[in-house]
C-alpha positions as CSV (number, residue, x, y, z in Angstrom):
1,X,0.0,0.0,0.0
2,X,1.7,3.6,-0.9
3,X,1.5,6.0,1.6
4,X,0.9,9.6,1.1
5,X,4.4,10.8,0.5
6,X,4.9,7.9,-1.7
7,X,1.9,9.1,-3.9
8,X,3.4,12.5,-4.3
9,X,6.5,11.5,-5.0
10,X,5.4,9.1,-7.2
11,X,3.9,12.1,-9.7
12,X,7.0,14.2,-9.5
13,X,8.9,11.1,-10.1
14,X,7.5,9.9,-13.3
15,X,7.1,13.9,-14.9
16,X,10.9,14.0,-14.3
17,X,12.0,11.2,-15.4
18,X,9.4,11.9,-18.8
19,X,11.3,15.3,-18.6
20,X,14.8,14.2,-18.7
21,X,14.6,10.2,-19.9
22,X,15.4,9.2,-23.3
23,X,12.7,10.0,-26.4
24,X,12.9,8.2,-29.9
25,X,9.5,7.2,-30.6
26,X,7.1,9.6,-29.1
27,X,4.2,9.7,-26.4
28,X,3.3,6.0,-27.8
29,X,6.2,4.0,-27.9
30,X,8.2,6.4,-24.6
31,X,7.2,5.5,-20.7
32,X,7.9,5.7,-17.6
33,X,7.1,2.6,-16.0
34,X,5.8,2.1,-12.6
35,X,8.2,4.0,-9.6
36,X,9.4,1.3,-6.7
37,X,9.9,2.5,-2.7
38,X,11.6,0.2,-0.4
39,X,9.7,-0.8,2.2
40,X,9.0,2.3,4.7
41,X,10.7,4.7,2.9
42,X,9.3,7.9,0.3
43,X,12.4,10.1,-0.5
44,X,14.5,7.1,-2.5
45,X,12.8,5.4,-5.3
46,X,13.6,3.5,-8.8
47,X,12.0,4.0,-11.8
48,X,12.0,2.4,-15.5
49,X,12.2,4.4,-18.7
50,X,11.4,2.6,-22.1
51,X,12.1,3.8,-25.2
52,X,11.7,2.5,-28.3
53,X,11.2,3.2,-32.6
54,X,7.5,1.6,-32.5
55,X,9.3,-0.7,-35.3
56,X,12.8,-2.5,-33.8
57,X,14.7,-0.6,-31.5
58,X,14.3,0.0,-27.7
59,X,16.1,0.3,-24.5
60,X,15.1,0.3,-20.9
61,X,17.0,3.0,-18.3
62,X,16.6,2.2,-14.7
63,X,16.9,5.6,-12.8
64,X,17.5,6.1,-9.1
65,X,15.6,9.1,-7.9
66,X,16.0,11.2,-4.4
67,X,14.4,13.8,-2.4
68,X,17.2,16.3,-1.8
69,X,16.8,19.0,1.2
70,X,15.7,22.0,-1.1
71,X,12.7,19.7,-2.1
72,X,14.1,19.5,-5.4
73,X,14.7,15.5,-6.6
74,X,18.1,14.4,-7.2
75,X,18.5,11.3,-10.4
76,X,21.0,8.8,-11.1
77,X,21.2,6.7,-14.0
78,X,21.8,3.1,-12.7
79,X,21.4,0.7,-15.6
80,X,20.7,0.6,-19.5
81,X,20.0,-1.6,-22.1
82,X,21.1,0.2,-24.9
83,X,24.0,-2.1,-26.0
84,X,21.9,-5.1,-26.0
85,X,18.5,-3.6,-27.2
86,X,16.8,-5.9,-24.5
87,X,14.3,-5.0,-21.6
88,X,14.7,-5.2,-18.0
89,X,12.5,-4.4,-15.4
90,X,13.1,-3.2,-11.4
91,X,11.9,-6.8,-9.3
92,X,13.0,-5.4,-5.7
93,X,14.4,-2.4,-4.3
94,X,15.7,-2.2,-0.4
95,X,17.9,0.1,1.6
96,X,21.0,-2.6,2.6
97,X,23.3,-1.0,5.5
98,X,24.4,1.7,3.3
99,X,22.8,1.5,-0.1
100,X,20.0,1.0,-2.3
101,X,19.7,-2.3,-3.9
102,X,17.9,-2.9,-6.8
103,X,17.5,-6.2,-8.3
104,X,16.3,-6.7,-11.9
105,X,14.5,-9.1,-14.3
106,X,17.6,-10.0,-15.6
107,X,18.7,-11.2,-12.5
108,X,21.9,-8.1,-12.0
109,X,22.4,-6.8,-8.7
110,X,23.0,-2.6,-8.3
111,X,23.9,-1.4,-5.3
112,X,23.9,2.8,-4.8
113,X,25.7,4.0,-2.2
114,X,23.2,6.1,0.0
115,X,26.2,9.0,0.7
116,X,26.4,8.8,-3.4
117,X,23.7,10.5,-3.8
118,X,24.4,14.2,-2.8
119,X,21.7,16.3,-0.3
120,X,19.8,13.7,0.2
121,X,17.3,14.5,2.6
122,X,18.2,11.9,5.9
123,X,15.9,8.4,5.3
């Protein structure tokens, strides 16, 4: 179940990320696909970007996204598929001691180091 700062963060999530993700085939073939919290937490999430040609080429861009102090949201590029043209999608994301772990479809492991991402606002 979201909570209420999840939900708003969700919306300011997914316009970013539409903002500054990649665009090849327009408002049909371009998304950003549904934004994951770990458990507990609203200012640190993970988001998927797709973007294809409509015809036969498209990439996935996994994003981590944070709340900095000045309300403003901070975003990392974690992962894309690019080289390989395939798709992954975000399975889990956690807090682990010090970083955010995000494990994919295609079974990777990312960890982002929590004091990597700069002003974030304290979890």
């Amino acid at each position: 179940m979201e909570t209420e700062g999840q939900k708003e963060m969700y919306k300011r999530v997914r316009a970013h990320v539409d903002r500054i993700g990649p665009h090849i085939g327009g408002p049909t073939c371009d998304y950003t696909d549904g934004v994951h919290f770990p458990d507990g937490v609203t200012n640190v999430c993970a988001v998927r970007r797709f973007a294809e040609n409509g015809r036969d080429y498209g990439y996935d861009t996994i994003y981590v996204l944070w709340l900095k102090h000045n309300g403003e949201l901070g975003c990392r590029e974690v992962t894309n598929t690019k080289p390989t043209k395939g798709y992954v999608s975000i399975v889990t994301i956690k807090i682990s001691g010090a970083d955010v772990e995000l494990c994919l479809s295609d079974e990777s492991v990312w960890k982002v180091p929590l004091k990597s991402l700069p002003d974030l606002v304290k979890i």
